[in-house]
Every structure is written in structure tokens, then in C-alpha cells.
C-alpha positions in Angstrom: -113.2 45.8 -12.1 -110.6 46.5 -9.7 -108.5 44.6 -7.7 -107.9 45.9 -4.0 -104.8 43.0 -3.1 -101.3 43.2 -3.1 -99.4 40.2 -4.3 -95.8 39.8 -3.5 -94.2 36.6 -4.8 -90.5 36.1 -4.7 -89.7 39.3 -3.9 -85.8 40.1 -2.4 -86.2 43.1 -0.6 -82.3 44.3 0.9 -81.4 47.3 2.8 -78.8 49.2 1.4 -77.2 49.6 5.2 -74.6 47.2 7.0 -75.9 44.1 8.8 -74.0 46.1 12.4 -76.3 49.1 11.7 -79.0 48.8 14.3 -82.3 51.1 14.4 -85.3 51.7 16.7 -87.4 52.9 14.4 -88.7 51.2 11.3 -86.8 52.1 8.2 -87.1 50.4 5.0 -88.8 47.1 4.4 -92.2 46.6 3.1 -95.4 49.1 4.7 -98.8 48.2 3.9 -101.1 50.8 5.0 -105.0 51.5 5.0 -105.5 55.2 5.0 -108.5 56.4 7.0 -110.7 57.4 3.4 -109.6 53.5 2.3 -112.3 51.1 1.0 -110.1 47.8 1.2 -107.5 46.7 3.2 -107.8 42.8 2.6 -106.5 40.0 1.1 -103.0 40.6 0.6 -100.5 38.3 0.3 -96.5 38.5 0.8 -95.3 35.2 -0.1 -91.8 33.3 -0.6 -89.7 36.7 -0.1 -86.5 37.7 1.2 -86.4 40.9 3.6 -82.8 41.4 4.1 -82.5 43.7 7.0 -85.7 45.1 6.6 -89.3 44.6 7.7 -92.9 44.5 7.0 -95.4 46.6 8.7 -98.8 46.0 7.9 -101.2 49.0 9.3 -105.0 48.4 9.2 -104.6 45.6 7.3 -107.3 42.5 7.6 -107.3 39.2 5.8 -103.7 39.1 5.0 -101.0 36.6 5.0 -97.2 36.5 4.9 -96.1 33.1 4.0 -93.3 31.1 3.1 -90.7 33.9 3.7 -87.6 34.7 5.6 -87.3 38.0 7.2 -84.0 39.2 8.5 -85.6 41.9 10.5 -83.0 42.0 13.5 -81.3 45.5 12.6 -84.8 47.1 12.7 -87.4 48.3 15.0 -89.1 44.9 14.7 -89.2 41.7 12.0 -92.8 42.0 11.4 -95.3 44.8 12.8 -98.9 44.8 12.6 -100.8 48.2 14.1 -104.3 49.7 14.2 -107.4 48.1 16.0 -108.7 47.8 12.9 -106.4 44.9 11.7 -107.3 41.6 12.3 -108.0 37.9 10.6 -104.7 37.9 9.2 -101.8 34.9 9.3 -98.4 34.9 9.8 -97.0 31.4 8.3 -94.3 29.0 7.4 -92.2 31.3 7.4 -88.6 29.9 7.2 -86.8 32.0 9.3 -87.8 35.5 11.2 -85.1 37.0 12.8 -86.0 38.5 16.1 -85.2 42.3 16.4 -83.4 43.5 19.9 -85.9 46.2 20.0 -89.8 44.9 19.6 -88.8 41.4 18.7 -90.1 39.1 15.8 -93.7 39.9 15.4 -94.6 42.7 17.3 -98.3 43.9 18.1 -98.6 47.7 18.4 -102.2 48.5 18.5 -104.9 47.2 20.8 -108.0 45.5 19.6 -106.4 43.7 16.9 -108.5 40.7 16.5 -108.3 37.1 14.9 -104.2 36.7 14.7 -102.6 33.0 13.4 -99.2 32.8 14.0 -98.2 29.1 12.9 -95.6 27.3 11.7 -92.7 29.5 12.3 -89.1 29.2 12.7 -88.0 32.5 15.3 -84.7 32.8 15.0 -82.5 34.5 17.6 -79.3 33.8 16.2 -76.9 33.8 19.3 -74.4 35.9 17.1 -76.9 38.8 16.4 -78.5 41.1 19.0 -82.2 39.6 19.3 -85.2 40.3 21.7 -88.7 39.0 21.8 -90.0 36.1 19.4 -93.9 37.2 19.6 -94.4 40.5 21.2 -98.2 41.3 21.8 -97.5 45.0 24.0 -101.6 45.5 24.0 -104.9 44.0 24.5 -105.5 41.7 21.3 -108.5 39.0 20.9 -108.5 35.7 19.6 -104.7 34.8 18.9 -103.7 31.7 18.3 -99.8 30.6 18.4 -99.2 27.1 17.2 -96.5 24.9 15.6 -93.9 27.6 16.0 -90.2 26.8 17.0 -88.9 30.0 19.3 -85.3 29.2 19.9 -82.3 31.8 20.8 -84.5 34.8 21.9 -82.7 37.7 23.8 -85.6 37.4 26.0 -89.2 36.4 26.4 -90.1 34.2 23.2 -94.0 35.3 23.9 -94.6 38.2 25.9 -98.2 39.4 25.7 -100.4 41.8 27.7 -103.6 41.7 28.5 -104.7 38.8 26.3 -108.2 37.7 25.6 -108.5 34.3 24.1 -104.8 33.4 23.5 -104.4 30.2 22.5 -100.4 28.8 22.6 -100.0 25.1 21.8 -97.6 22.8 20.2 -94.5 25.5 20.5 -91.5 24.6 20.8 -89.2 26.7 22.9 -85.3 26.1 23.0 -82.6 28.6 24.3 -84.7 32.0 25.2 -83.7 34.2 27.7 -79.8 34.1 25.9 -78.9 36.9 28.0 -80.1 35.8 31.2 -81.9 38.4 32.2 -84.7 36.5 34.1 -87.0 36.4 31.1 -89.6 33.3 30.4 -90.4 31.3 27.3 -93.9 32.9 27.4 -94.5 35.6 30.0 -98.3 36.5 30.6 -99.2 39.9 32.4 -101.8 42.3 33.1 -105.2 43.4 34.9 -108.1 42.0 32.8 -107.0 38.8 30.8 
């Protein structure tokens, strides 16, 4: 019988690159990815790890959860990225610290149709002494999201910023110093045509 999850427990996953070396496209980190002649793409678990300038991209991924880590993610293209419309049902949480990237922020959201998102009990961190953007970046149409229980403090900018929503659901946040750079940016900014 064969088993189609990954397990990462107590993982430290470091970039071999200075913290001041900044990149816009995601390098390094962890990349889980469903090929298009893939059977399984569930239940997968990253749990209590250390991603030291890196990031995790999960890509067609459903079912999954990244729990209980800390993800330095602020020199890359984003923290955490999740991409495909075929991801969905899977839950970012308790995660200790995820440090906001100045490019596509903390968690970023790639795809649309992505369906079935929990985002909860986080702790977004945009370190005034780093270069940070968006805490929870949703940049197309996603379904059923639900942000709750998260504290989104010291963002460069928005600390939600989503597009197009259907069924968003963002309670019990707590929001403390975004917009660092005073650009005009909200805690949770909410656009588009069909939402």
C-alpha cells in the first residue's frame, strides 16, 4: 500500500543567502506540487518547522496543513504561496511567526478558484526592521475563505488585501500597525466587480 502524504516534522529549512538579499521570485524553500498525470495531492502536513529565508509553495495541493511553524519568508517572493484552482480545503495554522514578504506578502493566493482556505491562529509579522508587504494576499477570485484568530501587526501595507472574494469570512483579527509606510493602505482592503 502506498502512502500519497508528505510529512514534515521539525524540519529547519535555511537559505544559504544573506538575510539583505531580497528576491521576486521564489527561490528555495519547500515546493509541493501536483503534476497534471498526479493521482493524490492531499493530506500533507508541514508541521513545527523553521523556514529561514525561504518559503513554501504548495501547487495543486488539497487537504493540507502547515502548522505550528515559523516562516521567515521576507527575502522571497512571498512567505507562503498556494497556486492552481485545483487547491483547496487546506489550513494554514498556529503558526508562530510568518514574516511578510515586500513582494506578495505573507500568504499569498496566485490562482483563482481555490476553494475552502482556513487561515487561523496566526502571528504575521512585519517586523518594522525588515522590508514587509501584505499579511494575507488573495490577488484572485477564491471561495469560501475564512480568516480568524490571526494577529496582523507591522505590515508594509494592506494586512488583507483580497480580490474578488466569494464567501470571505474575517473575524476575531487583530490588526496593530499596518500600513508602516504610509502609503494609504487599509487593514483589510476589499475590491472588485463580482464579490
Amino acid at each position: 500500500m502506498y502512502s500519497y502524504s508528505i510529512n514534515l516534522e521539525n524540519v529547519h529549512v535555511k537559505s544559504a543567502h544573506d538575510d539583505e538579499y531580497y528576491s521576486s521570485t521564489n527561490v528555495g524553500g519547500i515546493h509541493l506540487e501536483k503534476n497534471e498525470n498526479g493521482t493524490a495531492s492531499y493530506l500533507n502536513r508541514i508541521d513545527k518547522c523553521w523556514f529561514q529565508n525561504n518559503s513554501i509553495r504548495f501547487t495543486g495541493v488539497t487537504d493540507s496543513s502547515i502548522k505550528g511553524s515559523y516562516i521567515w519568508g521576507h527575502t522571497r517572493e512571498f512567505a507562503i504561496g498556494f497556486f492552481g484552482a485545483s487547491s483547496g480545503a487546506n489550513e494554514v495554522s498556529g503558526n508562530l511567526g510568518i514574516i511578510t514578504s515586500q513582494y506578495k506578502g505573507g500568504i499569498y493566493f496566485g490562482s483563482a478558484g481555490i476553494n475552502q482556505m482556513r487561515i487561523i491562529n496566526n502571528e504575521f509579522d512585519g517586523n518594522p526592521l525588515l522590508v514587509g508587504g501584505i499579511g494575507i494576499y488573495m490577488d484572485r477570485t477564491m471561495f469560501n475563505t475564512t480568516i480568524t484568530g490571526n494577529t496582523i501587526w507591522g505590515c508594509g501595507s494592506h494586512g488583507v488585501y483580497a480580490k474578488d472574494p466569494v464567501a470571505l469570512t474575517v473575524t476575531g483579527n487583530n490588526f496593530w500597525k499596518n500600513n508602516r509606510s504610509d502609503i494609504g493602505s487599509d487593514d483589510i482592503k476589499i475590491e472588485g466587480e463580482n464579490f
